[in-house]
C-alpha positions in Angstrom: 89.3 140.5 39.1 90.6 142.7 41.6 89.9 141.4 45.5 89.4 143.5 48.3 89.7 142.4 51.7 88.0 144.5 54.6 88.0 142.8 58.3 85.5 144.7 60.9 86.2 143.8 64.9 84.2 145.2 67.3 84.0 144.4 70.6 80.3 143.8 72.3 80.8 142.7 75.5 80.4 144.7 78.6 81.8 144.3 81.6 81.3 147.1 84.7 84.8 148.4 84.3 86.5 150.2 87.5 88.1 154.0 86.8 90.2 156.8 88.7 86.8 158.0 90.8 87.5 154.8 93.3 84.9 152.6 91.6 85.6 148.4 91.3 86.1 146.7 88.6 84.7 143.7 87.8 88.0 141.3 87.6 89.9 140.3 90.6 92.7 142.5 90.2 92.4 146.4 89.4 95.2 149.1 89.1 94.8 152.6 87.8 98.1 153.5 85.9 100.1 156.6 85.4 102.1 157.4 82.9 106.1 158.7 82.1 106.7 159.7 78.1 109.5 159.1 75.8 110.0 161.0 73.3 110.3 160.1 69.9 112.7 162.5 67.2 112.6 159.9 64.5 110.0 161.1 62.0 107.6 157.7 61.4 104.1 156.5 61.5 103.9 152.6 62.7 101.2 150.5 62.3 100.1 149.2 65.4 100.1 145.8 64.4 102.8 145.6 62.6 105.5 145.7 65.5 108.2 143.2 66.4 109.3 143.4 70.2 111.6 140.8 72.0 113.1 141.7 75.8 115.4 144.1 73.9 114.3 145.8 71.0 111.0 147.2 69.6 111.0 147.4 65.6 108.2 149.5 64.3 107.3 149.2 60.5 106.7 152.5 59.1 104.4 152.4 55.9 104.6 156.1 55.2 108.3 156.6 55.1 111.3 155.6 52.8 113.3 153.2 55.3 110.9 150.4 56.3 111.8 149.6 59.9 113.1 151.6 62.9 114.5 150.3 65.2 114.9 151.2 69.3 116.3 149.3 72.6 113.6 148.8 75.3 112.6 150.2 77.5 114.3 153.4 77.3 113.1 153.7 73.2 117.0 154.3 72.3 117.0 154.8 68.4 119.6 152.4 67.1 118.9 152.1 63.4 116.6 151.4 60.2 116.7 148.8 57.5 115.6 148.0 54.2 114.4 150.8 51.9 111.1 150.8 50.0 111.6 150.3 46.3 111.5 147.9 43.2 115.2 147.3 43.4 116.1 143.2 44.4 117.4 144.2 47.9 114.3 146.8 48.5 111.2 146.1 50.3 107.7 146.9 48.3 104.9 146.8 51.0 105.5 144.7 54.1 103.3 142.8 56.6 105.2 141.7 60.0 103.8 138.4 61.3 103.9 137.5 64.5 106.0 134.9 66.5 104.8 132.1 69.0 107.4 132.3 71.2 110.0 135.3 72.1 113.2 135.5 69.9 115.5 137.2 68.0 113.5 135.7 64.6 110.5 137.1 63.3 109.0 137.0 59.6 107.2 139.3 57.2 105.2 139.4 54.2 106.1 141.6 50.7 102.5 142.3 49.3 104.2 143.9 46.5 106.6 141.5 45.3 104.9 138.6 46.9 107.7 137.3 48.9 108.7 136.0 52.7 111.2 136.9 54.5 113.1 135.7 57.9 115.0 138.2 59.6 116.9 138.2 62.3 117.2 140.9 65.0 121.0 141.1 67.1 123.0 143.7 68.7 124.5 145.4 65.5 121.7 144.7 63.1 119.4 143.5 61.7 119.6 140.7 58.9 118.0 138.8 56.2 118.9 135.1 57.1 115.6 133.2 54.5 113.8 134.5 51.6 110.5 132.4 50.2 109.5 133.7 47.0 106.7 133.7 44.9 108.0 131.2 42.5 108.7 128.6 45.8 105.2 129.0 47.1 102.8 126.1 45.7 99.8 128.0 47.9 100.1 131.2 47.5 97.6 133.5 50.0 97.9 137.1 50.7 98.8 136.1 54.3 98.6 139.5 56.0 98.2 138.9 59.3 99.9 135.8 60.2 101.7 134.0 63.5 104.8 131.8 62.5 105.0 128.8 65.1 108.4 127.2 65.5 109.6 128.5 62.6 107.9 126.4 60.8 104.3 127.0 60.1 102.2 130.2 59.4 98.5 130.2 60.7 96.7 133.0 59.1 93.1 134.0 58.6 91.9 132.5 55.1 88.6 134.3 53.4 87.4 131.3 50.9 85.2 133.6 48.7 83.3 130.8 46.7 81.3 129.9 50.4 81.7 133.3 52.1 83.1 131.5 54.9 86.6 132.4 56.9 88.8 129.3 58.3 91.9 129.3 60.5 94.8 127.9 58.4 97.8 126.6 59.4 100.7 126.0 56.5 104.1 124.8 56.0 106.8 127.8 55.8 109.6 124.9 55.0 107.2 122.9 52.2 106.0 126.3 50.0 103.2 127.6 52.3 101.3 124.1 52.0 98.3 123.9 53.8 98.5 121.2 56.6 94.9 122.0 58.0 92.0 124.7 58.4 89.4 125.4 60.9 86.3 127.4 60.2 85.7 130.4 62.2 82.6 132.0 63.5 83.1 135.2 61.3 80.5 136.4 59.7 81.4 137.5 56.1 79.7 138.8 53.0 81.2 138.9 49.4 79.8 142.1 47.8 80.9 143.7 44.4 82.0 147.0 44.4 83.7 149.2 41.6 84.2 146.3 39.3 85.4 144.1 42.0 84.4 142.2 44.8 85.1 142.8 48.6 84.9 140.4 51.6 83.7 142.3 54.8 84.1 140.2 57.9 82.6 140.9 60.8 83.1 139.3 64.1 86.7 138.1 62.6 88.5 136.1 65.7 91.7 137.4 67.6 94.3 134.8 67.5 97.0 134.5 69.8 99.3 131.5 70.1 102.0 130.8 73.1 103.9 127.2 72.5 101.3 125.0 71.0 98.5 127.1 72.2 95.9 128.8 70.2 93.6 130.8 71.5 90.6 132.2 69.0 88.9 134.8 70.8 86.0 136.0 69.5 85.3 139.6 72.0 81.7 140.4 69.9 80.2 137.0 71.3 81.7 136.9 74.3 83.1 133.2 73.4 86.5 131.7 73.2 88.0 128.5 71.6 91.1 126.8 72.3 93.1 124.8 70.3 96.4 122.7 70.3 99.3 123.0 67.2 100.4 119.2 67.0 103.8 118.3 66.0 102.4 117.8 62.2 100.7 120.9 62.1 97.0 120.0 62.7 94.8 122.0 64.9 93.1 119.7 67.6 90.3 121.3 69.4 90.6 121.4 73.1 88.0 123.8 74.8 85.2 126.7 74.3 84.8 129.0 76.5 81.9 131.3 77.5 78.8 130.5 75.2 78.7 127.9 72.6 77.9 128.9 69.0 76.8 127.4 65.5 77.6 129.2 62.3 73.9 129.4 61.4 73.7 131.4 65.0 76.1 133.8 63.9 74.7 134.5 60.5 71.3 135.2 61.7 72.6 137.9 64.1 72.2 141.3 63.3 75.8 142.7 63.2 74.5 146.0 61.9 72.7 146.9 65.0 75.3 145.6 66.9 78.2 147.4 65.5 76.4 150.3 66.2 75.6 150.1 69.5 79.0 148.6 70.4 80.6 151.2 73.1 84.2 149.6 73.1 86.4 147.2 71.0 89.1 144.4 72.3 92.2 143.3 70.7 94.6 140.7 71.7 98.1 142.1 72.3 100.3 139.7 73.7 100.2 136.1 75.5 102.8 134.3 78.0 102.8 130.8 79.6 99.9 131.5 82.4 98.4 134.8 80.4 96.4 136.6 77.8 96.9 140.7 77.3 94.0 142.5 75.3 93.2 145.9 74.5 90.1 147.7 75.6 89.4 150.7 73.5 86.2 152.5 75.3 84.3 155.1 73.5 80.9 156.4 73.4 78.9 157.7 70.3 77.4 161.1 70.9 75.1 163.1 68.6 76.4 167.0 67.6 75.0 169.4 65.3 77.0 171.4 62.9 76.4 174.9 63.7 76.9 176.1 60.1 74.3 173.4 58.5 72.3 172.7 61.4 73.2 168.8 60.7 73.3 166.4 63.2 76.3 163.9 62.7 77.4 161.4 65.1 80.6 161.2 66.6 82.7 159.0 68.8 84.0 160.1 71.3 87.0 158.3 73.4 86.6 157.2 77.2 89.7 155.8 77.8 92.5 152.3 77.2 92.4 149.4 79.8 94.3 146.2 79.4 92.7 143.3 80.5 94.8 139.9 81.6 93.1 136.7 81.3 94.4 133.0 82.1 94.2 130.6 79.4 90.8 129.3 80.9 89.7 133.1 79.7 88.9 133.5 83.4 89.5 137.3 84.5 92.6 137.9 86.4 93.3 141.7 86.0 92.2 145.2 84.4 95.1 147.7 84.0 93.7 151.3 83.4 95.4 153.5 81.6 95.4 157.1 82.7 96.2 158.7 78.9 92.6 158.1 77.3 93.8 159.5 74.0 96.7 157.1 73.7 95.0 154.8 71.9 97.9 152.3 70.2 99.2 149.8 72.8 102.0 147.3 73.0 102.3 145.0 76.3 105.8 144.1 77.2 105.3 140.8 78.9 109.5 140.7 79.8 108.8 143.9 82.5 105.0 144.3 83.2 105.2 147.6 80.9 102.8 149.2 78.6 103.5 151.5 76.2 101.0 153.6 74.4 100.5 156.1 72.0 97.8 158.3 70.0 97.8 157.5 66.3 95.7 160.6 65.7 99.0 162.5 66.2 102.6 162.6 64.7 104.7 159.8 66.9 106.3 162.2 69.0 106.5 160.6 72.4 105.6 157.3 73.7 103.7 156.9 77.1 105.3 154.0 79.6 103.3 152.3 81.7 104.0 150.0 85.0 102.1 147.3 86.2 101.9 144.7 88.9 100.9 141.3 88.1 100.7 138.8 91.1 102.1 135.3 90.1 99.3 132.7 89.0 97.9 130.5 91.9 100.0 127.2 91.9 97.0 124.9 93.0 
């Protein structure tokens, strides 16, 4: 039976956010910025969340074309080459995921939903190279780990849907020992199992943003407000160190009404990037507004976008900074943490030019 897998985020948490008229902002630090553009000539469409970037190069995974990734030097977005080619042939690449890494590097991994393997690659000055390959056959547990972070090189934590309880659990498995699973949180996502067309589909709402630096997890949960920290140990077990904000039960979460609240949700956060002292997400701000078609006379509603802000917290989840961004229609962010930089772009359009950003970020108290 075919399994479809849908994850809904949205953000619910307001905060009285500063803009170019002069007004504050509600965290410590404000700065309004102003953008340069590169262009882009190469012809691609990247998945925002599908991006490798270390302090040199940027590698953007390009579902829609025949070459997989392309790659550019930093922060000038040089193009220097692609590699792999989609295809069925043993050296081509069917439908790749990029996971994420918990520390900077010149490694990073991704998953082939098509031919169901996992790859290492490594990025250096000339190329960019296969150095591991994990598959199918050496995987004990296998799980269609889209959206994973590889820590040390050795384990993958990944969001797991267990469909038989409708629940969603943090996982953390061994990359060296076939993907076995080593241990699982719960989350406080709320999911249903629903049949549809034959098959069944998992919607998850409130589905955490994970972000890992070291042996550091961070599950952030921006629709509650509410954030829980956890340690990686040595052996791969989670150990539960901290909430912050407001505490929550699953039967809590359940008996929420996520339908009103997605709809009345004016903005959604993503976490982009993490260091040592701090935590980069995404503010997406939009409002919904009520037109009528002038042929039918129908009203519709339609969202409109406000504007992009990233927001820097430590790893207390105390406020430290917003960074406004000046190109409200850019609406794809990455946050390179080696320069204070953002760069930005509208996924509405053809990838034609990316928007660089520069920010100040003072140094973290040392008390």
């Amino acid at each position: 039976m075919k399994k479809v897998i849908l994850c809904i985020a949205i953000a619910a948490v307001m905060y009285a956010c500063g803009g170019s008229d002069g007004k504050k902002s509600s965290f410590p630090q404000y700065e309004y910025c102003l953008a340069d553009s590169v262009a882009i000539n190469e012809i691609l469409a990247p998945r925002e969340n599908d991006i490798f970037m270390n302090e040199f190069y940027v590698a953007f995974l390009s579902p829609r074309s025949k070459k997989v990734l392309y790659r550019y030097s930093i922060p000038e977005f040089i193009f220097m080459d692609t590699t792999f080619t989609r295809g069925e042939g043993p050296e081509d690449v069917g439908y790749p995921y990029l996971w994420k890494n918990n520390l900077p590097g010149s490694s990073f991994w991704f998953f082939d939903g098509n031919k169901l393997e996992i790859k290492k690659c490594d990025i250096g000055p000339e190329e960019i190279a296969v150095t591991k390959v994990i598959g199918k056959d050496d995987v004990v547990n296998f799980v269609y780990a889209f959206n994973s972070t590889v820590v040390n090189n050795k384990y993958a934590v990944y969001d797991h849907i267990n469909w038989e309880e409708s629940r969603s659990h943090i996982v953390v498995a061994s990359i060296s020992d076939s993907m076995r699973v080593l241990d699982s949180i719960p989350t406080l996502a709320f999911v249903e199992v629903k049949e549809i067309g034959g098959g069944r589909a998992a919607v998850s709402t409130n589905t955490p943003n994970v972000t890992i630096y070291g042996s550091r997890m961070m599950c952030v949960y921006p629709m509650l407000g509410t954030s829980i920290r956890y340690n990686i140990k040595e052996d791969g077990t989670l150990e539960y160190v901290a909430t912050y904000g407001k505490e929550y039960t699953y039967d809590e979460v359940k008996n929420i009404d996520w339908k009103t609240r997605n709809q009345s949700a004016e903005f959604n956060t993503e976490v982009k990037a993490c260091t040592a002292d701090y935590i980069f997400m995404c503010k997406r701000k939009y409002e919904r507004v009520e037109e009528i078609d002038p042929e039918t006379g129908e009203s519709d509603q339609v969202i409109k976008w406000k504007g992009v802000s990233i927001e820097v917290y430590d790893w207390e989840m105390n406020p430290v900074k917003e960074i406004e961004l000046n190109k409200k229609e850019a609406n794809a962010v990455l946050v390179d943490v080696h320069r204070n930089k953002v760069y930005a772009w509208n996924e509405k359009e053809d990838f034609e030019k990316v928007y660089v950003y520069d920010f100040k970020l003072d140094a973290p108290s040392a008390e």
